[in-house]
N, C-alpha and C positions, 0 to 999 in steps of 0.2 A: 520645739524651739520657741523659747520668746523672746520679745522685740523690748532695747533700755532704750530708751529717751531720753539722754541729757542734754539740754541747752540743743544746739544743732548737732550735734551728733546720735547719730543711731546704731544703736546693738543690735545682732542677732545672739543672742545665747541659748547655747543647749547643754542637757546635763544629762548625763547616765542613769539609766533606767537601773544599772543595777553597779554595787560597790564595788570596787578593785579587789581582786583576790590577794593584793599586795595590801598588808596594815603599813596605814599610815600614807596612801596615793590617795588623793583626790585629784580629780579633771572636770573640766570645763570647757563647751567649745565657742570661738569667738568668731563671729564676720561682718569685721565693719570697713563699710567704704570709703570713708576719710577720717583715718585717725589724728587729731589735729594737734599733738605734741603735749600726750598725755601725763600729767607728772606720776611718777611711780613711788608708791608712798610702801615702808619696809616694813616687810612681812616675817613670822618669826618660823620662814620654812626655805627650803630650795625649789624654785623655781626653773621649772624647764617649757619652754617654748617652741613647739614642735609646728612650724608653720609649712602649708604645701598650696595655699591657692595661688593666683595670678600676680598677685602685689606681695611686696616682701617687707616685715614689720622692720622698722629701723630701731634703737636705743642711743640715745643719745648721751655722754655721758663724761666726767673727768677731764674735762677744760677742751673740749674738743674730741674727745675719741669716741667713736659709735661705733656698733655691731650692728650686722642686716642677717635676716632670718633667724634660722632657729639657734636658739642661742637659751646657755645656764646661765644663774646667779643665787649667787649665797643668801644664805639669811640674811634680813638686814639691808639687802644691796637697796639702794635708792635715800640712805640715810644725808642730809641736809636737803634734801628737796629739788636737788639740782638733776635728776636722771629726767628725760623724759624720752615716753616710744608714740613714733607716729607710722604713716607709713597711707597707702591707700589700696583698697579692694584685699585687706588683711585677714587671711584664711589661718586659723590654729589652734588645735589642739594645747591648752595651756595645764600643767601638771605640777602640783603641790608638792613636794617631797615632803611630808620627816625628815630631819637632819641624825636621826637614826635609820635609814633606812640608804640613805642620800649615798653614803660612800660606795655602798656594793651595787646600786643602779649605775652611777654614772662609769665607776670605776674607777676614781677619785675621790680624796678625801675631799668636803667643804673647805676645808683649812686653805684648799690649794686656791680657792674660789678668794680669799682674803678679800671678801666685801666688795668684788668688781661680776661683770658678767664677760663671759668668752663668750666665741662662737661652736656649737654641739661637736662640729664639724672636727675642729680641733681634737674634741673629747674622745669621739665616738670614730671619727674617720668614715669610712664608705658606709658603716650602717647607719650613719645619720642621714647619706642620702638616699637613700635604701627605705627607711619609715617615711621619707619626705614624699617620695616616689608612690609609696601605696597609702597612703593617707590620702592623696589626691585622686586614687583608680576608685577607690571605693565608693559606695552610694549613700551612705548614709551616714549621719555623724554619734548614730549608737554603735555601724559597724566600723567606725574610726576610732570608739572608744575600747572599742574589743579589742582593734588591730593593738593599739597603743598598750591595751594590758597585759594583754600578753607579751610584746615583747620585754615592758618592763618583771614582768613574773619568771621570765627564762633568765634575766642579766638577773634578777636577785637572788633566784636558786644558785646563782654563779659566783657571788661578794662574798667578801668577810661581813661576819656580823659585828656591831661595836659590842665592849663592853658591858656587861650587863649591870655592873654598878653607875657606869655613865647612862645608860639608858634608865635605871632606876631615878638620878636625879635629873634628867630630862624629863621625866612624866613627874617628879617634884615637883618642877618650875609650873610647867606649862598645867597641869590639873589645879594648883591655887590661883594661874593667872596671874603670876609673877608674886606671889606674896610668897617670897620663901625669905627664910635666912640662910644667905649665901655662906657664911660662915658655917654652920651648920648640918652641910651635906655632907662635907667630909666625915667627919662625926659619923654622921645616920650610915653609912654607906663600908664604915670602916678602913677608911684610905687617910691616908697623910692629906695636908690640903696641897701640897705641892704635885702629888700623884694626881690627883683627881682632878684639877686644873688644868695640869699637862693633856690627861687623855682628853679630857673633856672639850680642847681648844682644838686637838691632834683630829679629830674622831668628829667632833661636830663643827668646825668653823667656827668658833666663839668662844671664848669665857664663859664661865658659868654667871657671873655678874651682871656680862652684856645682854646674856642669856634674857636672864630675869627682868631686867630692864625695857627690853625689846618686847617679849610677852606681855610684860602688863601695858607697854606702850598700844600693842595691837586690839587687848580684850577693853582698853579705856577708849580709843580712840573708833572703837564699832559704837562704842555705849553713845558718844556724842554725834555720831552719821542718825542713829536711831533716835534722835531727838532727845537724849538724858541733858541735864544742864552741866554747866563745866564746875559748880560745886559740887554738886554730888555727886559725877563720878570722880574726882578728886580723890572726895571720902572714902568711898563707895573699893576705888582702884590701887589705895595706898600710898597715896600721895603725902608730903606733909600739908601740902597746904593747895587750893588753887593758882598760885606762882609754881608751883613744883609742876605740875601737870600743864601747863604755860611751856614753860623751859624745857618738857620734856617733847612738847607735839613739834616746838621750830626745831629741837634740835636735829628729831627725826624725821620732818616734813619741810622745812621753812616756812609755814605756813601757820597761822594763828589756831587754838581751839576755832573758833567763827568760821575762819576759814576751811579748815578741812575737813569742817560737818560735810561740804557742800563737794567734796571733792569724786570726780567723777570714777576714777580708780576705786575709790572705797565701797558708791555707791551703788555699784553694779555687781557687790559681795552677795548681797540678798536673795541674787537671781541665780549667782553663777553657784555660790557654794553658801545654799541656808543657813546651814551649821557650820555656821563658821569658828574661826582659828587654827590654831596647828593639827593637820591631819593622822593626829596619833588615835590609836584604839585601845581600849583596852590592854592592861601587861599581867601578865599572871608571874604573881611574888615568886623570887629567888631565893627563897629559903634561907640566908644569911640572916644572922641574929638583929634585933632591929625593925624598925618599922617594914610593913609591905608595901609591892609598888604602887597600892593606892594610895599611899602618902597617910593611910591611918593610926 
């Protein structure tokens, strides 16, 4: 476990000695004693919040409405700047979905999520308190990362799979880091664009547009936490211009380039998950005529 130091807040973070037998889960575990109205800046995955210590994390969110403990949210969730989660003596296991993986874990599609966060409890019923219940017995936070794999490797064996031409432009997007042309995939994939849009929004929570959009928001805006200048990742990310890359960090943060270098959600990525972005792996091509899924 190590210790983040922002401004007056303190982390403990720890991370798994070894990877999820599910592609495409990463975890990270979090305990911090006064969470002080963190802003949640959107991420191009499903997040699930499996919290069991003493204190119960709050999300604030949509002109008023919050969620307490463990609670999902879609890709994206936290878009104009306005979510934030506080809470105090905050014990939890935090868990990246894929938005290819996302629908046969929770047992819901992303779709259903429509850019807000529920509470697990809803989702999941008695086994949300059930994971909440032994997360808290156990000793240690590699043996909470087991407990947590496994259960998510038993509900996956259990899901539909999505599409495999939707998961082909899923690793499109996110392997260029959003430099795709959306118009395009249809094409590459051999679907109508009205087909591949459908599934694609049905199956993963989003557009393939927003999709792209959102990805290269995330891989541009790690580049300026890591000290890149806000022109050259501009260039660098796809932007037309530095006002494009401007326009794109308020729309998804409220918050300026300047400002969201500094922001404390983002810069606690380094510790909790190195390699960061979308926790996808590897795909082995589906043999349809046409590019493979490395996008070559």
């Amino acid at each position: 476990m190590r210790t983040f130091m922002h401004g007056s807040a303190v982390w403990d973070v720890a991370c798994p000695q070894r990877p999820s037998r599910v592609a495409g889960v990463t975890m990270a575990g979090f305990r911090v004693r006064d969470l002080d109205a963190l802003r949640m800046v959107p991420h191009p995955a499903v997040t699930l919040l499996l919290e069991f210590g003493a204190g119960s994390p709050v999300v604030d969110w949509a002109a008023g409405r919050r969620e307490r403990g463990s609670v999902v949210a879609g890709p994206g969730f936290g878009s104009g700047g306005a979510v934030r989660a506080r809470g105090e003596n905050v014990e939890c296991v935090q868990v990246r979905l894929s938005p290819l993986i996302a629908r046969a874990l929770l047992g819901a599609s992303p779709a259903e999520l429509d850019g807000t966060v529920v509470s697990l409890d809803d989702l999941w019923g008695r086994e949300a308190s059930r994971i909440r219940e032994r997360l808290g017995e156990v000793p240690s936070w590699q043996d909470r990362f087991a407990l947590t794999d496994a259960l998510l490797l038993r509900r996956h064996a259990a899901g539909p799979p999505v599409d495999r031409e939707v998961a082909w432009a899923w690793h499109r997007i996110t392997r260029s880091h959003g430099l795709t042309r959306v118009d395009a995939l249809a094409a590459e994939v051999g679907w109508s664009r009205k087909r591949l849009w459908s599934r694609f929004r049905s199956q993963l929570g989003l557009p393939p547009k927003r999709a792209v959009k959102l990805v290269r928001f995330d891989h541009a805006v790690h580049r300026l936490v890591a000290g890149d200048g806000a022109a050259r990742v501009a260039a660098d990310a796809g932007y037309a211009d530095q006002s494009h890359l401007h326009r794109d960090v308020m729309e998804f943060t409220g918050a300026t380039p300047a400002t969201v270098a500094d922001e404390q959600f983002l810069a606690v990525d380094d510790i909790a998950w190195p390699n960061r972005g979308t926790p996808d792996k590897p795909h082995v091509p589906w043999g349809l005529s046409g590019p493979v899924a490395d996008g070559s």
